[in-house]
C-alpha positions as CSV (number, residue, x, y, z in Angstrom):
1,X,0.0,0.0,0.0
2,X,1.3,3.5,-0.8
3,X,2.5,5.6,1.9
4,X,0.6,8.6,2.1
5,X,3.7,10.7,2.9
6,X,5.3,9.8,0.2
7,X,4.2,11.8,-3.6
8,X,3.8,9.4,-6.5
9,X,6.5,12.2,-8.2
10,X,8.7,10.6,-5.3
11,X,8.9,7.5,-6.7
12,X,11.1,9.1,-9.9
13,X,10.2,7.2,-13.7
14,X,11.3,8.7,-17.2
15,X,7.7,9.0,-18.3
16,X,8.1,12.1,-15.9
17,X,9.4,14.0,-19.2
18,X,6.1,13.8,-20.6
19,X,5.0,16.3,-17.8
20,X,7.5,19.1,-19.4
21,X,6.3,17.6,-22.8
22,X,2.6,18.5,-22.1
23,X,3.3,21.9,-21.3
24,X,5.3,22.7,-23.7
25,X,2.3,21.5,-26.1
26,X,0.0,24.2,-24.1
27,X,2.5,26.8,-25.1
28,X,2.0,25.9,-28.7
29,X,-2.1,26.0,-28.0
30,X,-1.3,29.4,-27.6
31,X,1.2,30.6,-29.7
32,X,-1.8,29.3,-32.4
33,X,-4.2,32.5,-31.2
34,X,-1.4,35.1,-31.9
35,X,-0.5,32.9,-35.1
36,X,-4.2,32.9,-37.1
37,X,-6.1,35.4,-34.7
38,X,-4.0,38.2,-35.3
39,X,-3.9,40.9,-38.4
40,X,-1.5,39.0,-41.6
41,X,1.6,40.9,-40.6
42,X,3.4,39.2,-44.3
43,X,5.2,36.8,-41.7
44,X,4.5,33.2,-41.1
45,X,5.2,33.8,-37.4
46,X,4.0,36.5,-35.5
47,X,6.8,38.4,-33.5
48,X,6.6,40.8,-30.7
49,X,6.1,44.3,-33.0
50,X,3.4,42.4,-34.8
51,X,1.9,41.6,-31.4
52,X,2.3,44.9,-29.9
53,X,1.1,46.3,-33.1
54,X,-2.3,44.4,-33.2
55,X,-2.6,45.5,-29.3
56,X,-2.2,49.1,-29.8
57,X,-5.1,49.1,-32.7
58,X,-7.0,46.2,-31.6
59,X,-10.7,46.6,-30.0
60,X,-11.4,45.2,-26.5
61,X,-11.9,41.4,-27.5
62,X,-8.3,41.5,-29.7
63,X,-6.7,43.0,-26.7
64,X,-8.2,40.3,-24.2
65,X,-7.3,37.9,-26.2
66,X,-3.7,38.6,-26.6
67,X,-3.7,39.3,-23.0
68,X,-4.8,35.7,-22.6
69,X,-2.3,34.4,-25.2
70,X,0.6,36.1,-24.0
71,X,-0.2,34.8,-20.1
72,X,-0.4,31.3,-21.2
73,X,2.9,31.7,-23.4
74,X,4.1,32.7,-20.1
75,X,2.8,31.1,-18.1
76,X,3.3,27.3,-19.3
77,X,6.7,28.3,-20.9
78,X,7.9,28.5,-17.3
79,X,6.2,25.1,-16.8
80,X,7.9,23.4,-19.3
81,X,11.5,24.4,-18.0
82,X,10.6,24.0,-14.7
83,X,9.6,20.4,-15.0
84,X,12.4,19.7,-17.9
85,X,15.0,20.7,-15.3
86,X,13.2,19.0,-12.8
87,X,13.5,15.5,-14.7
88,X,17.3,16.2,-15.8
89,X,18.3,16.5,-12.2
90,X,16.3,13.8,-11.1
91,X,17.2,11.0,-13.9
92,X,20.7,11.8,-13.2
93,X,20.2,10.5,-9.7
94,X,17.9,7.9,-10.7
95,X,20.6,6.8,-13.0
96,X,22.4,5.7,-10.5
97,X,20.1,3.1,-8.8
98,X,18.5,-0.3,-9.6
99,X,15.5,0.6,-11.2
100,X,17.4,2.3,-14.2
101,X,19.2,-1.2,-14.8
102,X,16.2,-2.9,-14.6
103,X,14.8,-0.6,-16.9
104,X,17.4,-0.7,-19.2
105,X,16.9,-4.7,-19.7
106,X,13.1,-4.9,-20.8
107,X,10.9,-3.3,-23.3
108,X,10.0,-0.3,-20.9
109,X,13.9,0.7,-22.2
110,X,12.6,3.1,-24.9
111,X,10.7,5.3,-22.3
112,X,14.2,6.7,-21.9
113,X,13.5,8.5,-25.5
114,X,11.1,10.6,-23.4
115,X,13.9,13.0,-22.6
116,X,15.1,13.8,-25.9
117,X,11.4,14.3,-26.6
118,X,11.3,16.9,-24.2
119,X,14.3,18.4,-24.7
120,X,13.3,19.3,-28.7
121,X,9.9,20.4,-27.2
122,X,11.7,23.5,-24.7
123,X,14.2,24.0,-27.5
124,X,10.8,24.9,-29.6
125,X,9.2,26.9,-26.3
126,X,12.4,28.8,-26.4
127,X,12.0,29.9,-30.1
128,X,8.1,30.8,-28.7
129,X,9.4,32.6,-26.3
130,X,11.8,34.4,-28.2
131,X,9.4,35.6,-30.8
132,X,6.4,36.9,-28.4
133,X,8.6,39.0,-26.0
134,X,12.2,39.9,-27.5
135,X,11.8,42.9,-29.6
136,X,13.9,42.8,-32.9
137,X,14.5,38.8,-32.6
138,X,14.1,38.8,-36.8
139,X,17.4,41.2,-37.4
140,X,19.5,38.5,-35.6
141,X,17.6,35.4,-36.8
142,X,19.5,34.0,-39.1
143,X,22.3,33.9,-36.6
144,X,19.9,32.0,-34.3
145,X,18.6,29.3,-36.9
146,X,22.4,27.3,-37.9
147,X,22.4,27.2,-33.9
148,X,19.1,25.6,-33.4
149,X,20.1,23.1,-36.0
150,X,23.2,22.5,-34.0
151,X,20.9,22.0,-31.1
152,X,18.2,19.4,-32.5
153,X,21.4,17.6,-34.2
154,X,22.6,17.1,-30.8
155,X,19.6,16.4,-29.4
156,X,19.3,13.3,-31.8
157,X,22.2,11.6,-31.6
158,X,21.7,11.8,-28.1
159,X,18.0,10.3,-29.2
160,X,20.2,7.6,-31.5
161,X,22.6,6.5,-28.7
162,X,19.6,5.7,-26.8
163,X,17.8,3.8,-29.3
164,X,20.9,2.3,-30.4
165,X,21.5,0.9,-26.7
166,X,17.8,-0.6,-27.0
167,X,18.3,-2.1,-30.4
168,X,21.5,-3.2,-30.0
169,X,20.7,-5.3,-27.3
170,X,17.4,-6.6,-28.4
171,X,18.6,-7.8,-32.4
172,X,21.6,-9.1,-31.1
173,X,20.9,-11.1,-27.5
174,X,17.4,-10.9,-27.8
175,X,14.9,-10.4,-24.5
176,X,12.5,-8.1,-26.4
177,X,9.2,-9.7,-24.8
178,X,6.2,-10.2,-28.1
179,X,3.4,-11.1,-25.2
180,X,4.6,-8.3,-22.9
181,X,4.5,-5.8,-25.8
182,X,0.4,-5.4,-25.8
183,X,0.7,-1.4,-26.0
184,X,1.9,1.0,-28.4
185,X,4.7,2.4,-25.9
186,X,7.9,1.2,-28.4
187,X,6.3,4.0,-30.9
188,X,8.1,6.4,-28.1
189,X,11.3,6.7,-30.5
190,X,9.2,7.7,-33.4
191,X,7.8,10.8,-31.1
192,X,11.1,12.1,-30.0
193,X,12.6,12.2,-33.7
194,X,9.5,13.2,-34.8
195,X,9.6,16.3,-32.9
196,X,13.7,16.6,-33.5
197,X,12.4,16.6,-37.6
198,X,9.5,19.3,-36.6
199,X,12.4,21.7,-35.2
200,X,14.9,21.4,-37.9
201,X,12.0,21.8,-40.7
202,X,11.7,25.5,-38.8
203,X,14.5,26.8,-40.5
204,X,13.3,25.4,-44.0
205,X,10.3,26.8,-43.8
206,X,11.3,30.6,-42.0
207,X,15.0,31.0,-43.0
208,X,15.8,33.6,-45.9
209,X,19.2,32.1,-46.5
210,X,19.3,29.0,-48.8
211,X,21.6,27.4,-47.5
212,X,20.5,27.1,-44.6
213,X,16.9,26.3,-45.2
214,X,18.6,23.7,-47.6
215,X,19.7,22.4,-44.5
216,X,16.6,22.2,-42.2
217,X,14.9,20.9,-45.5
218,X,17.7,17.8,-45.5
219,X,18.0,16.6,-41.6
220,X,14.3,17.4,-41.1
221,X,13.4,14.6,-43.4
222,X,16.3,11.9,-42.3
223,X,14.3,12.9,-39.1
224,X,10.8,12.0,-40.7
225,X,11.6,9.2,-42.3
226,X,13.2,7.6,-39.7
227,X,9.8,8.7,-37.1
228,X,7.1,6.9,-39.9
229,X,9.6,3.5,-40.6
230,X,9.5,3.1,-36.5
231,X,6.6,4.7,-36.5
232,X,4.7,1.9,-38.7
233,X,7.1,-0.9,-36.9
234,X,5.9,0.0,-33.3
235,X,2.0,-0.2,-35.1
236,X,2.5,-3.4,-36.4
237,X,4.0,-5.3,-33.3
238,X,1.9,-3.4,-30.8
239,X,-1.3,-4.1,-32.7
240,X,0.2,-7.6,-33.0
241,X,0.3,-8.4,-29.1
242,X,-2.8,-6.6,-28.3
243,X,-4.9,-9.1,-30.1
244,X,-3.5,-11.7,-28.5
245,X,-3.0,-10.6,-25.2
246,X,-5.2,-7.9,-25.0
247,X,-4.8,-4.4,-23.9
248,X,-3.5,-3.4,-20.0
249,X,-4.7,-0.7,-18.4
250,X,-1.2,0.9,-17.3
251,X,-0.1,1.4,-20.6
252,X,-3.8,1.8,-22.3
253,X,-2.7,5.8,-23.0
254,X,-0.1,4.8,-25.4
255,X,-3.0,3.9,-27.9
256,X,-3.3,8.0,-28.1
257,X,0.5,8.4,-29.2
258,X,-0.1,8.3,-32.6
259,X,-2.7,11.6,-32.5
260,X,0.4,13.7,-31.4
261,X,3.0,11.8,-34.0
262,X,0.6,13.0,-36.9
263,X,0.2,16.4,-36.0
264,X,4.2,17.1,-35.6
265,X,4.5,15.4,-39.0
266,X,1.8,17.1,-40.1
267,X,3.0,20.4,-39.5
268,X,7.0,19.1,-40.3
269,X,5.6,18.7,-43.9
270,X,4.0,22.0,-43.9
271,X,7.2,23.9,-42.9
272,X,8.7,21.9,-45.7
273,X,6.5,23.2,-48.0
274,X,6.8,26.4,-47.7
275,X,10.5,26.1,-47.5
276,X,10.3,24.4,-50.6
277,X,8.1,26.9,-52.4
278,X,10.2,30.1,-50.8
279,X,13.5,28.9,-51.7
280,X,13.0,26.5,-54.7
281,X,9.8,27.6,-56.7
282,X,8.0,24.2,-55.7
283,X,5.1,25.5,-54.2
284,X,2.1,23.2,-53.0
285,X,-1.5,25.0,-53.6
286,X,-3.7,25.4,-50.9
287,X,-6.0,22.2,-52.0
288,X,-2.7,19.9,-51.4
289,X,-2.9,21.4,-48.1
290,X,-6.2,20.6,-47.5
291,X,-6.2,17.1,-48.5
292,X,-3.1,16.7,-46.5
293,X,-4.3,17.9,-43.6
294,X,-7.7,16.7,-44.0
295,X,-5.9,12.9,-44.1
296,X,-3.7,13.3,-41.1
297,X,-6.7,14.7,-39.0
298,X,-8.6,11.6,-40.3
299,X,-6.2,9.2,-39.0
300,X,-6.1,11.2,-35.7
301,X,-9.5,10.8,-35.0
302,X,-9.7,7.1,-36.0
303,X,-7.0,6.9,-33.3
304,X,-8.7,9.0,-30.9
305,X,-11.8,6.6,-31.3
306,X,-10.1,3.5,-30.6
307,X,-7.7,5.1,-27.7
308,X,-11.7,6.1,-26.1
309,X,-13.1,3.0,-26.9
310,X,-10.0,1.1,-25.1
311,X,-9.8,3.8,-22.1
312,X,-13.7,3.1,-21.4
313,X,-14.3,-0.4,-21.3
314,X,-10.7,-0.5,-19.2
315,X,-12.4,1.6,-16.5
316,X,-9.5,3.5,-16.8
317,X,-10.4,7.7,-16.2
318,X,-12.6,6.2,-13.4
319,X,-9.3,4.6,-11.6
320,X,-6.7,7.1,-12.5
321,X,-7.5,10.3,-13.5
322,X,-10.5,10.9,-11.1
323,X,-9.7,7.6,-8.9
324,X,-7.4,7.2,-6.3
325,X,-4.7,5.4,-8.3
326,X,-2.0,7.0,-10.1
327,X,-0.1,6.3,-13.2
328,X,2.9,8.2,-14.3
329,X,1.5,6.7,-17.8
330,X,-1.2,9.0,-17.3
331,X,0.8,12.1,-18.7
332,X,0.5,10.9,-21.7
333,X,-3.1,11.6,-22.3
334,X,-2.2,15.3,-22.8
335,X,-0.6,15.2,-25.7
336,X,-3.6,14.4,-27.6
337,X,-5.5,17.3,-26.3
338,X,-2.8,19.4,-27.7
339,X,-2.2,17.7,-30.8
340,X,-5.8,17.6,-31.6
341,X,-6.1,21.9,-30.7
342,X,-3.3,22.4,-32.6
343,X,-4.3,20.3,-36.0
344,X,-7.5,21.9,-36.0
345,X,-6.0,25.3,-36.0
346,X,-4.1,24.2,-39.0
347,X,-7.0,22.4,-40.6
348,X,-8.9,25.2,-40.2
349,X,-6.6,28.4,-41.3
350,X,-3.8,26.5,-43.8
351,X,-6.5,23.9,-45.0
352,X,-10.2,25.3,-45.3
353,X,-9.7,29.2,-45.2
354,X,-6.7,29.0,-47.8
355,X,-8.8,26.7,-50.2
356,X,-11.8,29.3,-49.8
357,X,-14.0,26.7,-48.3
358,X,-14.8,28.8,-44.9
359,X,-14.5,32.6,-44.6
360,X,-12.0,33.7,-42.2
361,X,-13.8,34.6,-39.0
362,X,-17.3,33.6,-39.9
363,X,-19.4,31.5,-37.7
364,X,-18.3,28.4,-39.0
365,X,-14.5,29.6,-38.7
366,X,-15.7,30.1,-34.9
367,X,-17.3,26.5,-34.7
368,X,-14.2,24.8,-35.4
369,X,-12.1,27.4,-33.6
370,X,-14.3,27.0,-30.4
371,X,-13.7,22.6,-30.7
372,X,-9.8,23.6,-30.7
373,X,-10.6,25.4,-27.7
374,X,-12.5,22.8,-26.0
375,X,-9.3,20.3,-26.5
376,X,-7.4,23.1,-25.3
377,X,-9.2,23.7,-22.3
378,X,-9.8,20.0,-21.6
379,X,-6.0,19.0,-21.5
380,X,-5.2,22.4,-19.5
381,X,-7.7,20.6,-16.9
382,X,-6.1,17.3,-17.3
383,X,-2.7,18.9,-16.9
384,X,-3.6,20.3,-13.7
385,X,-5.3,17.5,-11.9
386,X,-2.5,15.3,-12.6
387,X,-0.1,17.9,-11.3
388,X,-2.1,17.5,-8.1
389,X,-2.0,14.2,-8.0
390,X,1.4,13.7,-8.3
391,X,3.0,17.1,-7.5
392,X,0.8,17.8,-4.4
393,X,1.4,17.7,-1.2
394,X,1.1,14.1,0.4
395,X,-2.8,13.3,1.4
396,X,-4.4,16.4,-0.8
């Protein structure tokens, strides 16, 4: 029985990443009001004179809202490197014990690839950060951009050692366990370089030097290649298991990871793009961006149905996100909030407004914008009762 002194945050696991992760997400949930609720500024980012600009003119609901956007930029930015430093302090210790060998000789091994996912998430916060409150940040860009490559580059071979380690072992003495496999948690790799890809693809798709979007354009899709192939492998032997074995309810919220993998490649082909039409005269019209979209929203919501349809009949919101149990596994149910707000953001503005299907802020734009805020809201919840549950103090 637990001791009720004693946090579940006490007890440290990897999956604790996924808590920095998540509100890092949240950032982005915001940084998508300044980014299709604000005037076109000719950028496809808005920066902090475009923000302060639409501020000074706007009426009372503009200003609110920016207010809003700004705080929870803020606000969860300081979240995310809270908890990021948090973890690296903590699995440095953990390192050191038992439980990390332990972990190092079963399948749980690639929930190590959380931190590199987190790390590429606060690298992208930081870029966030930088554009909504450092004045000038686009004079000195280009400067910043071969640095951020530097920093996703060494971010993944960092991700590679770690995947190597697990690979390694498991193609050349065996061990990987088939029956004990009945989850989608070995898709964890294909998250993490997923989300490297969807930070070097920035500089394709917002650098003005060629070279350098040449660059992002090159490592972002080693990146994304190497996310789908492990991607599709962790599908196949996950689904493989589970209808043998059946699903277990502690690592039931791994049947969401793929809603979150989509979106990140999703938008990792859409920086792409641009990139490619900017700097090479390939450009994609708005209709290819709408089918794409429209098919990697479609596969996210097949996969949010059947992540629902297994979280339900496993009983499992009732035992541990409203129940007295906890699961560290739990974190990752925010991601799909946030991938889901932000997909619909991009559905909405690069898919149906650009292919003139919906007028920009009509009352179907708002429809669709107010679902996007419902996920929003919903994981901002999640986020916080979770935080309680493990973060609190002991017996609250």
């Amino acid at each position: 029985m637990q001791n009720e002194n004693i946090r579940p945050a006490d007890t440290y696991a990897p999956l604790y990443f996924l808590v920095s992760l998540g509100t890092g997400g949240l950032v982005v949930t915001f940084f998508m009001w300044l980014m299709h609720w604000l005037p076109d500024s000719g950028r496809s980012v808005p920066l902090f004179e475009d923000i302060l600009a639409a501020f000074s003119s706007g009426d009372l609901m503009r200003r609110t809202m920016i207010v809003i956007a700004v705080t929870g930029i803020a606000w969860f930015s300081f979240q995310n490197l809270r908890y990021l430093l948090w973890n690296l302090r903590n699995h440095l210790l953990w390192k050191k014990t038992e439980a990390f060998t332990r972990l190092r000789s079963t399948n749980a091994e690639t929930q190590l690839l959380a931190m590199p996912l987190a790390m590429a998430m606060s690298v992208n916060v930081c870029f966030m950060l930088g554009m909504v409150f450092v004045p000038g940040l686009w004079s000195v860009v280009e400067y910043l951009f071969p640095l951020a490559i530097l920093a996703f580059l060494a971010i993944g071979v960092l991700a590679f050692q770690q995947l190597g380690h697990f690979l390694g072992r498991v193609l050349v003495d065996g061990g990987f366990s088939c029956t004990g496999n009945n989850s989608f948690a070995q898709a964890m790799p294909a998250f993490a370089l997923a989300m490297i890809g969807v930070g070097l693809a920035a500089p394709a798709g917002l650098s003005a030097n060629r070279i350098v979007a040449g660059a992002g354009l090159v490592f972002s899709t080693f990146f994304l290649v190497a996310a789908a192939l492990i991607g599709i492998i962790a599908l196949i032997l996950g689904l493989r298991s589970l209808l043998e074995n059946g699903a277990s309810i502690e690592t039931a919220p791994t049947f969401s990871v793929f809603i979150p993998l989509l979106t990140i490649l999703g938008i990792l082909s859409l920086r792409q793009g641009h990139g490619l039409n900017e700097h090479f005269a390939l450009a994609g019209s708005a209709a290819d961006r709408l089918m794409l979209l429209s098919q990697f929203l479609s596969a996210q919501l097949l996969c949010l149905l059947l992540t629902a349809l297994v979280l339900v009949r496993l009983g499992y919101f009732a035992r541990f996100i409203i129940g007295r149990e906890t699961s560290v596994g739990s974190y990752a149910l925010v991601c799909p909030g946030v991938a889901l707000a932000v997909m619909l953001h991009f559905w909405l503005n690069r898919g149906l407004v650009d292919a003139g299907l919906i007028v920009k802020f009509s009352i179907s734009y708002w429809i669709i914008s107010g679902l996007a805020l419902l996920f929003q809201l919903a994981t901002i919840w999640l986020v916080i009762t979770l935080n309680r549950r493990h973060f609190g103090r002991p017996g609250k």
